[in-house]
C-alpha positions as CSV (number, residue, x, y, z in Angstrom):
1,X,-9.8,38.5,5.5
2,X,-6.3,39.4,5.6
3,X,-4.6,35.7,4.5
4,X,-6.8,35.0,1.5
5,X,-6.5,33.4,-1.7
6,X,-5.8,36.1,-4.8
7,X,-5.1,34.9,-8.4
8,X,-5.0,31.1,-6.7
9,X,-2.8,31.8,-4.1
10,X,-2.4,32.6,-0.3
11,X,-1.6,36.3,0.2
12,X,-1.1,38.3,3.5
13,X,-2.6,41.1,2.6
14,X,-1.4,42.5,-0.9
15,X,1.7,40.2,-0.9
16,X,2.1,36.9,-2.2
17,X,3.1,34.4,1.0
18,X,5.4,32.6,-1.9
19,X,7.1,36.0,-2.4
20,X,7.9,35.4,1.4
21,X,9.0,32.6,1.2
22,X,11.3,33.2,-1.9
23,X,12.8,36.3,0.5
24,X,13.2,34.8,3.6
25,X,12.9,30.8,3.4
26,X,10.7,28.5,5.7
27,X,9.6,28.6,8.1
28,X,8.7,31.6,9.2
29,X,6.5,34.0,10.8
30,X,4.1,36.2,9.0
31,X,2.2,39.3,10.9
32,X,-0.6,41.3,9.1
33,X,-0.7,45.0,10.3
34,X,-4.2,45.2,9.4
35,X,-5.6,42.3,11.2
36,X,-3.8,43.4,14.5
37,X,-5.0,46.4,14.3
38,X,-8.5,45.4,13.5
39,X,-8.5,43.0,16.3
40,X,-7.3,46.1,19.3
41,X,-10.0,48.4,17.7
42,X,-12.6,45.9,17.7
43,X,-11.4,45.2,21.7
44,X,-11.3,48.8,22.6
45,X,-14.5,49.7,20.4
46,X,-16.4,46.9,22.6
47,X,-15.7,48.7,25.8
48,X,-16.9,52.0,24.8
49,X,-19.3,52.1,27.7
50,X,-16.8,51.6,30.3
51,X,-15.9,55.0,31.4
52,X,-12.9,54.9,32.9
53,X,-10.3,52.1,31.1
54,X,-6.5,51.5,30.7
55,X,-5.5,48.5,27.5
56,X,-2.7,46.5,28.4
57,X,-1.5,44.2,25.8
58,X,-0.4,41.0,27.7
59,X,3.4,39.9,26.0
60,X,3.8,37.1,26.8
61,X,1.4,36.5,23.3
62,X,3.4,38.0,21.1
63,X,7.0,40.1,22.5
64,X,8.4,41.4,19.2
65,X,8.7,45.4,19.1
66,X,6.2,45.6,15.9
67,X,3.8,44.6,17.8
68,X,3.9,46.8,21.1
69,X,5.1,49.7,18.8
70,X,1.8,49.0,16.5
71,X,-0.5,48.7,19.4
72,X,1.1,51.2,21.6
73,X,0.0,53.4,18.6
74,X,-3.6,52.3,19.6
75,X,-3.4,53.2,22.9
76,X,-2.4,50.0,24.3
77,X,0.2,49.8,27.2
78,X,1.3,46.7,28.3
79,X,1.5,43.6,31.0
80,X,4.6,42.0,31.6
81,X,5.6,38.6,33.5
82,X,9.6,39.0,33.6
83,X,12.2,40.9,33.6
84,X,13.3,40.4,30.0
85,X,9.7,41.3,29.2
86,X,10.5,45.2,30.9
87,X,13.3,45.4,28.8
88,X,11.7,44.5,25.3
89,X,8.6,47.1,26.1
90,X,11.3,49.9,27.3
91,X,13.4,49.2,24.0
92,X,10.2,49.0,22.1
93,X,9.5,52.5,23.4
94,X,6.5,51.8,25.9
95,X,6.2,54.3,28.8
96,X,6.9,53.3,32.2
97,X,3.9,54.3,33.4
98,X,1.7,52.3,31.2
99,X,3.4,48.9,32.3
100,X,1.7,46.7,35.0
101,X,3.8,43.6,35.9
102,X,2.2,40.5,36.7
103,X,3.5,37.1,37.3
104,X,3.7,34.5,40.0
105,X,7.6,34.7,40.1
106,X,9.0,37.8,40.1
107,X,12.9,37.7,41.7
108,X,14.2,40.6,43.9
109,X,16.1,41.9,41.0
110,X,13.1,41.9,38.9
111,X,11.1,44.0,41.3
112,X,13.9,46.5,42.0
113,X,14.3,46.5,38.0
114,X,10.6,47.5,37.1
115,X,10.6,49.8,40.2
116,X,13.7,51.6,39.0
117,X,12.0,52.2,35.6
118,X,9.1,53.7,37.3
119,X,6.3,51.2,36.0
120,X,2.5,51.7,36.5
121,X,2.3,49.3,39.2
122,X,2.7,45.9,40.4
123,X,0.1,43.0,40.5
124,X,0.9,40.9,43.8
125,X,1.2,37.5,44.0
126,X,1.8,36.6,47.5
127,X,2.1,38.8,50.7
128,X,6.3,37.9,51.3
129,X,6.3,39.4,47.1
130,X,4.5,42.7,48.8
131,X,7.3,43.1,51.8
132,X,10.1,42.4,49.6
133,X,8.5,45.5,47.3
134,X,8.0,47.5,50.0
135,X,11.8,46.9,51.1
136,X,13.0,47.9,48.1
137,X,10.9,50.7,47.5
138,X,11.3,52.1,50.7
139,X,15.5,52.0,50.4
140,X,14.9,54.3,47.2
141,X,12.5,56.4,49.7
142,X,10.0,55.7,47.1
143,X,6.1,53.9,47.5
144,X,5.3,51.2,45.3
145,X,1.7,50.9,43.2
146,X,0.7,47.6,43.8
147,X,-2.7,46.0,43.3
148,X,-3.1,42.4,45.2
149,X,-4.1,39.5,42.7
150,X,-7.2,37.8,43.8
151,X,-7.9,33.7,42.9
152,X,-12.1,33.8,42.7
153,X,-12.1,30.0,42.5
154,X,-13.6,30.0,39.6
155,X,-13.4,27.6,36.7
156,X,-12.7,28.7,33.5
157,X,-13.7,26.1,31.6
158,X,-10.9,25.9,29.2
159,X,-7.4,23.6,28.7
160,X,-6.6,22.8,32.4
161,X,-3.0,23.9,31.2
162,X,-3.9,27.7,30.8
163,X,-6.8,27.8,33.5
164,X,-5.3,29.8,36.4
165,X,-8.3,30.7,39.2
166,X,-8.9,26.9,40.4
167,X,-8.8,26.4,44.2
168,X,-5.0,24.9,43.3
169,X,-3.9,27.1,41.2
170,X,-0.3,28.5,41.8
171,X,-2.0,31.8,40.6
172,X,-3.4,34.8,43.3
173,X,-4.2,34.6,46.5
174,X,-7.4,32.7,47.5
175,X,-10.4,34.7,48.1
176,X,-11.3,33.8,51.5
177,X,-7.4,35.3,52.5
178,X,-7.9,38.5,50.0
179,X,-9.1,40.7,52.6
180,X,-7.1,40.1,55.4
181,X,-3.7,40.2,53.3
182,X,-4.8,43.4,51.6
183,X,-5.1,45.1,54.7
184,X,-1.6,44.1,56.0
185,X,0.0,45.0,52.6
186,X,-2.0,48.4,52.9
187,X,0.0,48.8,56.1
188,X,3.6,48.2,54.8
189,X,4.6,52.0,54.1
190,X,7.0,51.3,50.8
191,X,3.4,50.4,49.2
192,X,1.0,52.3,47.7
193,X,-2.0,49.8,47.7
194,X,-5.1,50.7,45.8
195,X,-6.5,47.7,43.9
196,X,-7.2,44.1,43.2
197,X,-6.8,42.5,40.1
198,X,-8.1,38.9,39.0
199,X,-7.3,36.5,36.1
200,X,-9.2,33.3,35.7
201,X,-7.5,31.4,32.3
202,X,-7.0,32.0,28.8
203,X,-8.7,30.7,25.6
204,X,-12.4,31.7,27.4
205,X,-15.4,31.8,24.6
206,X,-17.9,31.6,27.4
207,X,-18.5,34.5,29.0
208,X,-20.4,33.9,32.1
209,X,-17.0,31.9,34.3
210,X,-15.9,35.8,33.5
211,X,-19.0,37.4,34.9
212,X,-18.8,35.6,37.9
213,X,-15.4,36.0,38.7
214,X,-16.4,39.7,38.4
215,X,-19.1,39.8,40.7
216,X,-16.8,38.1,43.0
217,X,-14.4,41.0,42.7
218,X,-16.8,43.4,43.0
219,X,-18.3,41.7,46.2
220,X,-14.9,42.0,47.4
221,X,-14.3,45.8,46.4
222,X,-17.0,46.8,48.4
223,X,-16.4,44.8,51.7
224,X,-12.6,46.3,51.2
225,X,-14.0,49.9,51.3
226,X,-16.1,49.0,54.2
227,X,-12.9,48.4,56.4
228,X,-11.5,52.0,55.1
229,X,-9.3,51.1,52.3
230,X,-9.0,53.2,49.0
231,X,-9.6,51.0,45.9
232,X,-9.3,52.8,42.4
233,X,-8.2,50.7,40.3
234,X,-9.4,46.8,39.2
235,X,-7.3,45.0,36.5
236,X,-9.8,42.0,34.8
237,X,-7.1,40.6,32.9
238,X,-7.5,39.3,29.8
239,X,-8.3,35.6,28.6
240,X,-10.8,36.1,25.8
241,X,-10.5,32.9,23.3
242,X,-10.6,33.3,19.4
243,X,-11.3,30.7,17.0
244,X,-8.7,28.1,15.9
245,X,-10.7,26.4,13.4
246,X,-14.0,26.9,11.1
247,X,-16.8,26.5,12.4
248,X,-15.6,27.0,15.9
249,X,-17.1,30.0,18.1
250,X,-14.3,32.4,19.2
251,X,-15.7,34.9,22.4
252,X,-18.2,37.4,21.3
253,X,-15.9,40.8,22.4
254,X,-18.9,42.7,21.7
255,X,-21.4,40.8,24.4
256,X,-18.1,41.1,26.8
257,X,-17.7,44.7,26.5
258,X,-21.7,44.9,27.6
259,X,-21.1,42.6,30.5
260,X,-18.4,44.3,31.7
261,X,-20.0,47.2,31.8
262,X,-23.2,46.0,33.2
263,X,-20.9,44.4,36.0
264,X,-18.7,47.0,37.3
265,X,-21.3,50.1,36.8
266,X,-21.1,50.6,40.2
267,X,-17.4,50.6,41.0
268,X,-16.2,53.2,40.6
269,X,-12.9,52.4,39.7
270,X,-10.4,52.5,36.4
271,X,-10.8,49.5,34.5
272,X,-7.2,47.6,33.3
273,X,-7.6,44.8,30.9
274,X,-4.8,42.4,29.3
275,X,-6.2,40.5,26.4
276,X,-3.3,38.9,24.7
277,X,-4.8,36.2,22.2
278,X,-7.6,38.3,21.1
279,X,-5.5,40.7,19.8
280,X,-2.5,39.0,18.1
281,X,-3.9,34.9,17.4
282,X,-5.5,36.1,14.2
283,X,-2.7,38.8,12.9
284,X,-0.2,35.5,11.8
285,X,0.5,32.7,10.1
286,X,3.8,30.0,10.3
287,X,4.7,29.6,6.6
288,X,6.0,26.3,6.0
289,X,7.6,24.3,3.0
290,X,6.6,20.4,2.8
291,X,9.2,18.2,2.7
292,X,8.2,15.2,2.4
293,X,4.7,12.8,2.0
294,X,5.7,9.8,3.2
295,X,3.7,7.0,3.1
296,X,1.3,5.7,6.2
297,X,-0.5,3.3,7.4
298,X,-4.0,4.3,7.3
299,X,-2.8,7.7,6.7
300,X,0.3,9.1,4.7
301,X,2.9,11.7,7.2
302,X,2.9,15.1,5.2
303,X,6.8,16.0,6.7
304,X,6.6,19.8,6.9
305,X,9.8,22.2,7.8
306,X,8.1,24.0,10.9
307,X,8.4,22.0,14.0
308,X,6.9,22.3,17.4
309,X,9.8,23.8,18.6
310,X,8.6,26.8,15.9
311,X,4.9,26.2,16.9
312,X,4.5,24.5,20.7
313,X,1.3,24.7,21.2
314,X,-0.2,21.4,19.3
315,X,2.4,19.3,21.3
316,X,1.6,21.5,25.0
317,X,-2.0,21.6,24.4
318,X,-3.3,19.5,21.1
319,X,-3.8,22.7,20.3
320,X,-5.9,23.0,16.8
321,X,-3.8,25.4,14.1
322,X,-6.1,25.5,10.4
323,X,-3.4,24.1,7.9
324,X,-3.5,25.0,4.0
325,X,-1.6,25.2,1.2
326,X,-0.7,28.5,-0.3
327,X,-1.1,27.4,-3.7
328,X,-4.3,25.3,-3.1
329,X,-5.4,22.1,-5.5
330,X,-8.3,21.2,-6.6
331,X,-8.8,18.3,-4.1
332,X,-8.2,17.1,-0.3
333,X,-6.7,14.0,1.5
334,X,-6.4,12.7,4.8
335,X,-3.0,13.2,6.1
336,X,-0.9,13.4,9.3
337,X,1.1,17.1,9.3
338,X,4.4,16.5,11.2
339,X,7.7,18.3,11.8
340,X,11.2,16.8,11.8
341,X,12.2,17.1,15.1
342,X,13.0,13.6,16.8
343,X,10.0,13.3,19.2
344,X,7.0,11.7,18.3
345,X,4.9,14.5,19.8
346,X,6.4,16.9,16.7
347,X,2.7,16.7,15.6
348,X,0.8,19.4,14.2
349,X,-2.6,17.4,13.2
350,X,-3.6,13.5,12.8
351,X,-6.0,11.9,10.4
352,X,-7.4,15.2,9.3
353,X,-8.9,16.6,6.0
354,X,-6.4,18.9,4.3
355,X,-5.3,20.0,1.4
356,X,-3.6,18.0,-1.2
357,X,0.2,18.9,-1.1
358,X,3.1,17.3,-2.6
359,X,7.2,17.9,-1.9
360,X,8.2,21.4,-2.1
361,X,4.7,22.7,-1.8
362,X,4.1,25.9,0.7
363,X,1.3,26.0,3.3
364,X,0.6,28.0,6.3
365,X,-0.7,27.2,10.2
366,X,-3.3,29.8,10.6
367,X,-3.7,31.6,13.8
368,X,-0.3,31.5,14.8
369,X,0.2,35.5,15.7
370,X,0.1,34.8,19.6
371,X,1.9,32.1,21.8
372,X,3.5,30.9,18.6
373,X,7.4,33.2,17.6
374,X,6.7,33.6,21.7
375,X,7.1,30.2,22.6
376,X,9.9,28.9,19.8
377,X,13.3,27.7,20.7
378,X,16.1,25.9,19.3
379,X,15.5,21.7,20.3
380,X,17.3,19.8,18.0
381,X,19.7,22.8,17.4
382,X,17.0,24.6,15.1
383,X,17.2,27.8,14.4
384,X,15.0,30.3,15.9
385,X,12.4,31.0,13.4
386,X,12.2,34.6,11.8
387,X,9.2,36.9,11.7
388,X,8.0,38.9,8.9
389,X,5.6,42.0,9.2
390,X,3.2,43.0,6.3
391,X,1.6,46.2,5.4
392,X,-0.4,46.4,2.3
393,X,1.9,45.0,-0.3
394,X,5.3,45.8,1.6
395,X,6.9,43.5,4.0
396,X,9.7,43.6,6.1
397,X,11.8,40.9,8.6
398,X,11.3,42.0,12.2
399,X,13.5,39.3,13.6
400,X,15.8,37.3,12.1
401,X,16.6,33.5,11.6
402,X,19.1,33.2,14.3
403,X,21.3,29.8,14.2
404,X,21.2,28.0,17.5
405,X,24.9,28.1,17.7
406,X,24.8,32.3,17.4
407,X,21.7,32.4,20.0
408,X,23.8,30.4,22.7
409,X,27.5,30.1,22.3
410,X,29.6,27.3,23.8
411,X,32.7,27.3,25.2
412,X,34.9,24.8,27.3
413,X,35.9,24.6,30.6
414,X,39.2,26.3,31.3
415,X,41.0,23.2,32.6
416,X,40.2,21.7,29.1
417,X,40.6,24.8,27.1
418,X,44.3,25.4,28.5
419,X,45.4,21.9,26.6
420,X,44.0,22.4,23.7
421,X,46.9,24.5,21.8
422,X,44.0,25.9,19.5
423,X,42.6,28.1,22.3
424,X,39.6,28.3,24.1
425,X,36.3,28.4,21.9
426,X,34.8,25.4,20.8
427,X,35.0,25.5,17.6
428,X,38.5,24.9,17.6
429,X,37.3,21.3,18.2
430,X,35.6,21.0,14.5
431,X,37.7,19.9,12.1
């Protein structure tokens, strides 16, 4: 493990978490470079029977430039869902070419963005998406790479919130439409069609929703060829689920990389995948300082520093995040962990075995490297929470602690501002 207890105490990797947290405060972010490398090496090594293969990180887990730049390292491109997403993985030094774009709700000016930056190709959503691209591409006299994004109607069986290949999903296009639209997209002459791609949820530990989503695909592949068209390329997303708590299976990578392979033997075809969790979940940890144990009735409220606007996904999800103290005790307690923000869903865990912590103790949320720094804002006028990366016993901040004030600034209206001798910004308000 890289977040184990040396001498008594939490370290990530060779550095003490309280040496951290002495630098840079609470809360905060912690990355381990070995553990996210581990964690793409084990993915990549589990499809070593898949001839022909492309790794796309999916961002949206975890956006900071470490991260790409680390797995890019690996070999790992990456899939993007916005425009801000391009930008991050150009300035973080990815190649165009080894960007697919995904996403249910990409504006015009996103498309003709990503196409100006010359991307690996676009995953459609929706046939109007596909003559909008061809549109645009065809004004720059260019083709567009596009694969069509297929709904299986398949369930997942994971949180209904991050499931995405039900028959009402707001994700791909239905499977019983698949072929028809990808024959009138194939037509449009500012695309270049030559794939499908399919996504089915996130969080998955079971594998076999995944293997029959595939043979789905794969049924459709071949009836595609059939009517002439030229498929070389298949993007299987990503979605495989890691474990949250002890005791608790995550997906078996090494089984997946033999089903996948057993699945699409006969395809022909260059394999994309875009495993976000997998890769990142298990490279961090949100630091904390408690601030309080107030008392509770039956159980006392352990008032951490970290709120969900730091970590969302407990309040989105009830999402499960290990909590322990850096500086263990001898014993445990049942406890509620909170966070001070002013909504009653600012929970991280109720009635649960922890342990023992007192005022001004650190702890960490384990597994907090993907969907966590991601998803953070600045409710209540927090400050967006920092990240810190570790290699061996050096660390550095990757991103700062940014004041919600700084992130956003305010200014008045100009009718108001003109009256107020002090000039325009807002501050000039504050005594």
């Amino acid at each position: 493990m890289v977040f184990d207890l040396r001498g008594g105490q939490l370290h990530a990797e060779a550095v003490p978490l309280a040496a951290i947290a002495d630098a840079v405060g609470t809360p905060t972010y912690v990355y381990s470079e070995t553990a996210l490398r581990t964690a793409a090496e084990a993915f990549a090594a589990a499809l070593t029977d898949v001839p022909a293969k492309q790794l796309m990180f999916a961002m949206k887990a975890n956006p900071n430039a470490m991260v790409l730049r680390t797995l890019a390292g690996l070999g790992f491109g990456a899939d993007i869902v916005s425009g801000g997403e391009l930008a991050l993985a150009r300035r973080a030094g990815l190649a165009p070419q080894d960007i697919v774009y995904s996403g249910v709700g990409k504006t015009p000016a996103e498309l003709a963005a990503a196409l100006g930056a010359g991307i690996g190709r676009f995953n459609l959503e929706l046939e109007r998406e596909g003559e909008v691209l061809s549109a645009l591409a065809r004004a720059r006299g260019r083709r567009a790479p596009a694969l069509l994004r297929v709904n299986p109607h398949i369930d997942a069986h994971t949180h209904a919130k991050i499931s995405t290949a039900l028959a009402d999903s707001k994700f791909g296009i239905g499977y019983g439409e698949a072929a028809a639209m990808y024959g009138r997209l194939a037509a449009l002459p500012g695309l270049d069609m030559h794939g499908i791609a399919v996504h089915i949820g996130s969080q998955i530990t079971d594998l076999a929703p995944l293997r029959a989503s595939y043979r789905r695909i794969g049924q459709l592949l071949a009836r595609l060829r059939a009517e002439g068209h030229r498929i070389t390329h298949v993007d299987l997303g990503g979605g495989l689920g890691v474990s949250y708590r002890a005791g608790e299976p995550g997906a078996d990578v090494a089984a997946y990389g033999t089903m996948v392979a057993q699945e699409t033997r006969d395809w022909g075809v260059t394999l994309l995948f875009e495993p976000g969790r997998f890769i990142a979940a298990r490279a961090g940890v949100l630091l904390t300082r408690v601030l309080w144990v107030k008392p509770g009735q039956p159980y006392p409220f352990v008032v951490v520093d970290a709120a969900m606007n730091d970590l969302a996904r407990p309040a989105l999800y009830d999402a499960w995040h290990d909590f322990a103290a850096v500086q263990p005790r001898r014993d445990r307690f049942v406890a509620n962990i909170v966070g001070p923000v002013c909504e009653s869903g600012d929970s991280f865990a109720r009635a649960r075995v922890v342990d023992r912590v007192e005022e001004g103790d650190l702890a960490v949320f384990h597994t907090a490297g993907a969907y966590g720094a991601a998803m953070a804002s600045t409710y209540n006028a927090r400050a967006l929470v920092p990240e810190v990366w570790v290699e061996g016993d050096r660390f550095a901040v990757i991103a700062d602690r940014v004041p919600a004030a700084d992130l956003r600034p305010q200014r008045l209206p100009e009718w108001i501002a003109s009256r107020d001798p002090a000039g325009p910004s807002l501050p000039a308000l504050i005594p």
